[in-house]
C-alpha positions as a printed NumPy array, in Angstrom:
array([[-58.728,  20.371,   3.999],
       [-55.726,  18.423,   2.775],
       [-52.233,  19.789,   3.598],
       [-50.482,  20.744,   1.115],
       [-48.341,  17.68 ,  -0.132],
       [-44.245,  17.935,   0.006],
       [-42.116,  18.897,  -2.205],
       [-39.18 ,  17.379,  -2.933],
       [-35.703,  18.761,  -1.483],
       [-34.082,  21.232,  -4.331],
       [-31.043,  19.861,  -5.493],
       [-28.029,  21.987,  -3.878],
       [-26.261,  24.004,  -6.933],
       [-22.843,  25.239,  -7.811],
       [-23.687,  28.728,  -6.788],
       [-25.19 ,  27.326,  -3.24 ],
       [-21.796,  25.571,  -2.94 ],
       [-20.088,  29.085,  -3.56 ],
       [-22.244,  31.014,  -0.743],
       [-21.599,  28.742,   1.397],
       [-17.626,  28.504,   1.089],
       [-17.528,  32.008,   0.45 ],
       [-15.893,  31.828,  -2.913],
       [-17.192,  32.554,  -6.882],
       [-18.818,  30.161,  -8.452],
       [-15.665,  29.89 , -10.817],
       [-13.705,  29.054,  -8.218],
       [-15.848,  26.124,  -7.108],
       [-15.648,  25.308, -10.636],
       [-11.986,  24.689, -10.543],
       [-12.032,  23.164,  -7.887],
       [-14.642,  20.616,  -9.401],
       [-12.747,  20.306, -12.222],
       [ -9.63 ,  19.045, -10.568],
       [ -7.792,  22.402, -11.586],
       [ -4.703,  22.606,  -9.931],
       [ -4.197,  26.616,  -9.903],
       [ -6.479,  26.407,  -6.255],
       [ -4.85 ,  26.67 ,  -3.383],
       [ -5.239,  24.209,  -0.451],
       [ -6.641,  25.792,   2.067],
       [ -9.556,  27.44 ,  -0.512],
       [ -9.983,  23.943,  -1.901],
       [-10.688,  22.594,   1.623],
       [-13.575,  25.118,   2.143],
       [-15.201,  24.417,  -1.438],
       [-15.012,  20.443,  -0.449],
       [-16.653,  21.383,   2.859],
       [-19.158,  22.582,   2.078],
       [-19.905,  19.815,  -1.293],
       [-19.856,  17.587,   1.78 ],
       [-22.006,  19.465,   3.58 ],
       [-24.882,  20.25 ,   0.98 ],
       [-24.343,  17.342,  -0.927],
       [-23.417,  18.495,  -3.67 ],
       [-22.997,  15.923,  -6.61 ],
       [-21.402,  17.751,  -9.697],
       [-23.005,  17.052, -13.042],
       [-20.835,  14.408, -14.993],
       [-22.473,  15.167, -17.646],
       [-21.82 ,  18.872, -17.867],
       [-18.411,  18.136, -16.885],
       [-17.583,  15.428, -19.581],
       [-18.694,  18.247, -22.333],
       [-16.425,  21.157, -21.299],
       [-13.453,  18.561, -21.332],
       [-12.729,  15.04 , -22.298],
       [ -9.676,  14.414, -19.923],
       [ -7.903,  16.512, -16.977],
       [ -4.345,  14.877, -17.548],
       [ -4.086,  14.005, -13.861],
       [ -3.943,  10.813, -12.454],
       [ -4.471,  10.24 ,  -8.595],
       [ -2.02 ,   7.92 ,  -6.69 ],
       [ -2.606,   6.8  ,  -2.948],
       [ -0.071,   5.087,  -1.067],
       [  0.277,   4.502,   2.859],
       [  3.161,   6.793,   3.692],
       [  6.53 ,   8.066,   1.871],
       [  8.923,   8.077,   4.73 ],
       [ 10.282,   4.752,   3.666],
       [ 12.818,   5.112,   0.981],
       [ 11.132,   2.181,  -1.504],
       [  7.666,   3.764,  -1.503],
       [  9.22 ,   7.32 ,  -2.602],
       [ 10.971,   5.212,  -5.312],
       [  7.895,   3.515,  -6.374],
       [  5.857,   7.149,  -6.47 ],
       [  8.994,   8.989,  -8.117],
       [  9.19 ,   6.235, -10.969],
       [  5.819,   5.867, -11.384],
       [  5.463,   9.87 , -11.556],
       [  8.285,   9.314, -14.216],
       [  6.035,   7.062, -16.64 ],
       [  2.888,   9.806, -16.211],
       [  4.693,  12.96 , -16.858],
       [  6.515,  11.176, -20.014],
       [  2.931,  10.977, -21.45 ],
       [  1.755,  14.126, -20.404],
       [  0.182,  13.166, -16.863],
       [  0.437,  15.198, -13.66 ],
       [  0.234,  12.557, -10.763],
       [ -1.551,  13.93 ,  -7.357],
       [ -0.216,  12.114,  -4.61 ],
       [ -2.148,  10.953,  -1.344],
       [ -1.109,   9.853,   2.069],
       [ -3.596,   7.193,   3.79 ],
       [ -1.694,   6.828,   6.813],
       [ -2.608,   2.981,   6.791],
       [ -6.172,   3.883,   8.047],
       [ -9.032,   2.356,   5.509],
       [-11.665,   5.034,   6.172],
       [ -9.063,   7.409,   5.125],
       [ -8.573,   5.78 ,   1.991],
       [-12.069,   5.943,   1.045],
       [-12.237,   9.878,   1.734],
       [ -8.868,  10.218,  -0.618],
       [-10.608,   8.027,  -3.411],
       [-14.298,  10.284,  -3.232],
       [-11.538,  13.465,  -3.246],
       [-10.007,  12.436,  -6.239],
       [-13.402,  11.058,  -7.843],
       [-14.524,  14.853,  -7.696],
       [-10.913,  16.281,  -8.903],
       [-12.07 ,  13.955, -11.893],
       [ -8.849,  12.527, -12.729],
       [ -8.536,  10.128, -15.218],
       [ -7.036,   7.331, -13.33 ],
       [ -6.227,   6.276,  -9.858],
       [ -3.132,   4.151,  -8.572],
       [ -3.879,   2.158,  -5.528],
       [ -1.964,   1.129,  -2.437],
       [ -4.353,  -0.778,  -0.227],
       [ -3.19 ,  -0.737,   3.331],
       [ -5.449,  -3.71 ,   4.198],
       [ -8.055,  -6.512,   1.977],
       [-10.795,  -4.728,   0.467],
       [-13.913,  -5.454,   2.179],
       [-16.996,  -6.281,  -0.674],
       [-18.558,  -2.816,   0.045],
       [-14.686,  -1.176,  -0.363],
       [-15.172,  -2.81 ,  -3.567],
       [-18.147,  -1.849,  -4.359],
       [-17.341,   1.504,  -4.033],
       [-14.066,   1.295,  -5.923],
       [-15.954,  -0.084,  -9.211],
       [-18.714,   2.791,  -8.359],
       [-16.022,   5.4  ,  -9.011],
       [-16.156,   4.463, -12.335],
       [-12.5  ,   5.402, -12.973],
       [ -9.748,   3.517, -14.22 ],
       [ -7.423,   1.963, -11.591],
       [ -4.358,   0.089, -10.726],
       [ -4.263,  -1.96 ,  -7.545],
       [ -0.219,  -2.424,  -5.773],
       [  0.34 ,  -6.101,  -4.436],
       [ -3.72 ,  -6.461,  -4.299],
       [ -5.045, -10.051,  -5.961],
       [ -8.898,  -8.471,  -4.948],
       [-10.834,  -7.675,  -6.491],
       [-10.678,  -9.73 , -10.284],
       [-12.103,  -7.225, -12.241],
       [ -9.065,  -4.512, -11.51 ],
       [ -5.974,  -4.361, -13.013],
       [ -2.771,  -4.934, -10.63 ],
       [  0.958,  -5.328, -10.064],
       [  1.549,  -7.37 ,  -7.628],
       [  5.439,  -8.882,  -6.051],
       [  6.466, -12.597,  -6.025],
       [  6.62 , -12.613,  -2.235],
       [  6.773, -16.229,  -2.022],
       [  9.661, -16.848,  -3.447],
       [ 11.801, -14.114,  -2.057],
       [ 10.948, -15.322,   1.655],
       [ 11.284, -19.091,   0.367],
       [ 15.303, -18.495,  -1.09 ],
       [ 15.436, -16.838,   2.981],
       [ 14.437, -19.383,   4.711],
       [ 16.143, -22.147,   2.909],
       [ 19.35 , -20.29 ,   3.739],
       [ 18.799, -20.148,   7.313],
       [ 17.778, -23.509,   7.748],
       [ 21.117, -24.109,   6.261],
       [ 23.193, -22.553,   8.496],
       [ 20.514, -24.816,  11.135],
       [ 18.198, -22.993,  12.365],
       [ 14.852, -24.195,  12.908],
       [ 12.868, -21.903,  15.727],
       [ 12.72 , -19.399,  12.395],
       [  9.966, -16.188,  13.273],
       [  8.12 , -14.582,  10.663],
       [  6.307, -11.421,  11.107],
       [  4.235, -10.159,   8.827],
       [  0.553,  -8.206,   8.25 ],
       [ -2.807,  -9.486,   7.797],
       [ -2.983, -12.999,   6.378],
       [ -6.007, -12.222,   4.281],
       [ -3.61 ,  -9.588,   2.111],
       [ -1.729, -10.721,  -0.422],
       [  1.977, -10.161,   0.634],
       [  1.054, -11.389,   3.758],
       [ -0.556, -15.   ,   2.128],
       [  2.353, -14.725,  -0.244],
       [  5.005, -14.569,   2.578],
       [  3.465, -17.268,   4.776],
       [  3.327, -20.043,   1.187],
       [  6.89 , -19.219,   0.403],
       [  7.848, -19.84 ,   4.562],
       [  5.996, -22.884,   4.887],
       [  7.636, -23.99 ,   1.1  ],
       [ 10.943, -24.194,   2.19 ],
       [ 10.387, -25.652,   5.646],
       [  8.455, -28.53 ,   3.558],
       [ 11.011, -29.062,   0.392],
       [ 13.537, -29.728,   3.467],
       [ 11.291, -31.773,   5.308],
       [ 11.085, -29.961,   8.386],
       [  8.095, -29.537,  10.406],
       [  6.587, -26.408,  10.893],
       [  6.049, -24.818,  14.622],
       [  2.866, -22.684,  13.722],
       [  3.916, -20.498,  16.877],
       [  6.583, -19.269,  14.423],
       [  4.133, -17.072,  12.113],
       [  2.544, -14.137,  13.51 ],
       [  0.256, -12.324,  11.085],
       [ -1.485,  -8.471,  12.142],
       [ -0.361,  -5.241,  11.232],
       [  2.635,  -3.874,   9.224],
       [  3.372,  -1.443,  11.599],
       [  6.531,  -1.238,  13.459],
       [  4.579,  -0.743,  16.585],
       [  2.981,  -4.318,  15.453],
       [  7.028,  -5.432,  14.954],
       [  8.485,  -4.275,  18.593],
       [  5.049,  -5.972,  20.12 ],
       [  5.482,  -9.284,  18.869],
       [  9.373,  -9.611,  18.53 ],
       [  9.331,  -8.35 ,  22.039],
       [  6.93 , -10.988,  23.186],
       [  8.779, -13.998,  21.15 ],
       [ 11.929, -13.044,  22.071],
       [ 11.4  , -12.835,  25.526],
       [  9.35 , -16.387,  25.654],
       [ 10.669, -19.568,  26.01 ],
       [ 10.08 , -20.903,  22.586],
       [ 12.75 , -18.113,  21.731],
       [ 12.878, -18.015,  17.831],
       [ 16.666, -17.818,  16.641],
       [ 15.5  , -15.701,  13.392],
       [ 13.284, -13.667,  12.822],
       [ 12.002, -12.582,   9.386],
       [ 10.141,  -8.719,   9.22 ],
       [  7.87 ,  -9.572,   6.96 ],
       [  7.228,  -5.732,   5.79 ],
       [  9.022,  -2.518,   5.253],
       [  7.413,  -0.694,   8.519],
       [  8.164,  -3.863,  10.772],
       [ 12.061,  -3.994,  10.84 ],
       [ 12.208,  -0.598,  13.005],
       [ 10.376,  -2.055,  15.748],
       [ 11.889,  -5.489,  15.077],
       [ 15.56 ,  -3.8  ,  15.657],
       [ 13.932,  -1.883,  18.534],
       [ 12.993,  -5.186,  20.306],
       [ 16.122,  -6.452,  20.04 ],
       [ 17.834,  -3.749,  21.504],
       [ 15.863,  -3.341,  24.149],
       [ 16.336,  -6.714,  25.437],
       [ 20.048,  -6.624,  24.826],
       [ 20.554,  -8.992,  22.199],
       [ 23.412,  -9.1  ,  19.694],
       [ 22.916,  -9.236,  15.674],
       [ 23.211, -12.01 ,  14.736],
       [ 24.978, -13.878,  17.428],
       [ 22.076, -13.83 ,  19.531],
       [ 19.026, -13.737,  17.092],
       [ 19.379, -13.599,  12.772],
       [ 17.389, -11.31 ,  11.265],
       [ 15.921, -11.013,   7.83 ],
       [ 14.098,  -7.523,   6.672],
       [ 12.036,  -6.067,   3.18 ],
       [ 13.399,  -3.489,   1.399],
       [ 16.142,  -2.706,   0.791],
       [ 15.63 ,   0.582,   2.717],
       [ 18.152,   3.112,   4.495],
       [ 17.991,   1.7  ,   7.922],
       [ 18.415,  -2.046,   6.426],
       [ 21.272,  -0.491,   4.527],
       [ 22.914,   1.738,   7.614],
       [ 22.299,  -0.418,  10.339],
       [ 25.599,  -2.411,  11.599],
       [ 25.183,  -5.134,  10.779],
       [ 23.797,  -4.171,   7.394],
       [ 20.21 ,  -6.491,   7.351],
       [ 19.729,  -9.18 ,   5.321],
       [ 16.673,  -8.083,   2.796],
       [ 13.528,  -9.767,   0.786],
       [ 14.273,  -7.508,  -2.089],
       [ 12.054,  -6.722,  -5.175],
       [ 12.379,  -3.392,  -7.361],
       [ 10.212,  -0.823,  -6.315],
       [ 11.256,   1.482,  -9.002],
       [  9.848,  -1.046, -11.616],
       [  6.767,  -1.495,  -9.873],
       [  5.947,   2.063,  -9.685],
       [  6.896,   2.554, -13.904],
       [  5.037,  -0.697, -14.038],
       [  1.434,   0.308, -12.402],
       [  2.018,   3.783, -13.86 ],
       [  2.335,   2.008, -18.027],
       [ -0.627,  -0.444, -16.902],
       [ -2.876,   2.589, -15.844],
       [ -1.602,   4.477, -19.152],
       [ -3.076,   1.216, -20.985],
       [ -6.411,   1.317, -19.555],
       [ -7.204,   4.801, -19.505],
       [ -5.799,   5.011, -23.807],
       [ -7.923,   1.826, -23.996],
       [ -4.833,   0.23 , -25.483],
       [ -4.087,  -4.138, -25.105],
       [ -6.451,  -6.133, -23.632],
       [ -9.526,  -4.94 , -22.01 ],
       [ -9.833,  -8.142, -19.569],
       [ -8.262,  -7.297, -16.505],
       [ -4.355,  -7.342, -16.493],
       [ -1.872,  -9.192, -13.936],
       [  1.812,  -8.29 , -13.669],
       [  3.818, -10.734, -11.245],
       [  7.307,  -9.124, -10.494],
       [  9.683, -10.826,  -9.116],
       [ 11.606, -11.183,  -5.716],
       [ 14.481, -12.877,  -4.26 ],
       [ 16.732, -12.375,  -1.082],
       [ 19.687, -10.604,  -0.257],
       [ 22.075, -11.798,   2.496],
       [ 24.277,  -9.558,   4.288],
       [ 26.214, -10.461,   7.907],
       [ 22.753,  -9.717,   9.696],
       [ 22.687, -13.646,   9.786],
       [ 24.784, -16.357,  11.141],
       [ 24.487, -20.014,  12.41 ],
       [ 21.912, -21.202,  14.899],
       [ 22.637, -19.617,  18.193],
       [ 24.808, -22.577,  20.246],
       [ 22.826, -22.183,  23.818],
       [ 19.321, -21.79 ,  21.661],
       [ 17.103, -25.283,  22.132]])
C-alpha cells in the first residue's frame, strides 16, 4: 500500500494571524494596511505573529482596496545629533506640504536592524522609503532593497546605480580644511573618518589627499584612519594617535558622531585646543557650536538635504521628470572658528 502522498503546507491567513495575536481580523487589517490609528504595542503582537506564521499579505488584494496610503517611511541612524533632526524635520516639511505623513525609524547604526525597519515598512505599504545607510550596501542588501519594490531615496549613498540619491560634496569641504591648515604649517594632519568603502568616507579621504597634492606635500598614510563613525571609534583612535610618537598636530573628525569622542581624547590626555592639537569637526552641531573653543566645522546644509531627498522621492513616487535614476550633489565647504591655530612649536 502506498502512503498517502503530502500535501502541501496551507498558506497561513489573515484570520490565523488574528488568533494568534489575539486581535480581530480588522485589526490585523490595519495594521497590514499601514493604518496609523493602531497602537504600538497591538501592532507589535500582529507583526509577531506575521513573522511567526509567515504570513505574506496579498498585494494584490491590497492594491484594489487602495491605490496609495500617503505615508512615506524614512530611516536614519539616530536623531540625537542636531543636523539629522534638521534633515528629518525638513524633509517631513516637503511630505506633509503634499499630503504625506512621514514614519520615522531609528537603525541605531546596526545593518541587520535596517533590514527589519525596511520589511516593517514594506508591510505598512508605504509609498516610498527615505534611506540613511549606516554602512555600503552589501549585493544581497541590494538585492533586497530593489525586491521591496518601493520607491526610494538613498542619503550620501553612490550604491547602488539604479536608486535615486542625494548625496554631499565631501571632498571639497575637507579639501578648503586642509589647505588652511597646511597654511598655518602643519603637516602631521589626522583624519578620522568611517568605512572607506562608503561614500563620505571615499569622499573625505579624495578631498584630504587633494590638497596635500595641489601643495605638493607628501602624504603620511598613518594620517588616515578609516572604521566606524562612532564616537567610541573617535576617542579609540585619537587616543591612540595622540598618545604615539608620530603625534598628529590636527586632527580632522571626519563625521558628526566622531567629534564627542575626539574632544573626549583630548581631554583625557590633557591637551589644550588648539595650542596643543587643531581640530576640525562635521556639522555644525550644538557641541561644535558650545564647546570653548567653538570647533572649526566641514559644513553642508542638512535642512536642504532633507527637503531635497523628500522632493526627489515626491518625483518618483508621482512618476514626474526623468525615470533614469536621479543624482543630486550638494555642496560643502569649511567653516573656521579659533578651534585651530599654527603648528604646535615643540611638535616634529
Amino acid at each position: 500500500m502506498q502512503p498517502p502522498a503530502l500535501q502541501p503546507a496551507r498558506k497561513p491567513t489573515i484570520k490565523d494571524v488574528a488568533r494568534v495575536a489575539g486581535v480581530s481580523v480588522g485589526t490585523v487589517s490595519r495594521v497590514v494596511n499601514g493604518s496609523l490609528t493602531v497602537g504600538n504595542a497591538v501592532h507589535g503582537k500582529v507583526m509577531e505573529a506575521i513573522e511567526e506564521l509567515k504570513f505574506v499579505p496579498s498585494a494584490a488584494a491590497q492594491s484594489m482596496r487602495r491605490k496609495s496610503s500617503l505615508i512615506v517611511g524614512c530611516i536614519v541612524r539616530e536623531i540625537s545629533i542636531a543636523p539629522l533632526a534638521e534633515f528629518v524635520r525638513a524633509s517631513q516639511t516637503a511630505l506633509d506640504a503634499a499630503g504625506y505623513s512621514l514614519l520615522l525609524s531609528i537603525s541605531d547604526g546596526e545593518e541587520e536592524r535596517e533590514r527589519a525597519l525596511l520589511k516593517r515598512l514594506q508591510n505598512r505599504q508605504v509609498d516610498g522609503i527615505i534611506l540613511s545607510p549606516y554602512t555600503r550596501l552589501s549585493q544581497d542588501y541590494e538585492a533586497m532593497l530593489r525586491g521591496l519594490g518601493i520607491p526610494i531615496v538613498l542619503v550620501d549613498r553612490d550604491k547602488p546605480d539604479w536608486a535615486d540619491a542625494v548625496m554631499v560634496d565631501h571632498a571639497h569641504g575637507v579639501e578648503i580644511a586642509v589647505e588652511h591648515l597646511l597654511n598655518l604649517g602643519h603637516r602631521k594632519i589626522a583624519l578620522l573618518t568611517g568605512p572607506e568603502d562608503t561614500f563620505p568616507a571615499a569622499q573625505r579621504l579624495k578631498g584630504y589627499m587633494a590638497a596635500y597634492k595641489r601643495n605638493k606635500v607628501a602624504v603620511d598614510p598613518a594620517m588616515m584612519r578609516t572604521g566606524s563613525y562612532l564616537a567610541t571609534a573617535g576617542f579609540q583612535l585619537a587616543s591612540t594617535m595622540l598618545s604615539g610618537k608620530n603625534r598628529p598636530t590636527a586632527i580632522i573628525a571626519g563625521g558628526l558622531s566622531m567629534l564627542p569622542g575626539v574632544l573626549r581624547a583630548v581631554q583625557t590626555l590633557k591637551l589644550s585646543v588648539p595650542e596643543d592639537v587643531s581640530i576640525v569637526g562635521t556639522g555644525p552641531s550644538e557641541l561644535s557650536e558650545l564647546h570653548v573653543p567653538p570647533i572649526s566645522v566641514q559644513y553642508w546644509d542638512h535642512g536642504e538635504t532633507g527637503r531635497v531627498a523628500a522632493m526627489m522621492l515626491l518625483d518618483r513616487m508621482l512618476k514626474k521628470g526623468d525615470p533614469e535614476p536621479q543624482r543630486v550633489l550638494l555642496p560643502s565647504t569649511f567653516i573656521s572658528t579659533r578651534s585651530i591655530g599654527p603648528k604646535p612649536r615643540r611638535s616634529s
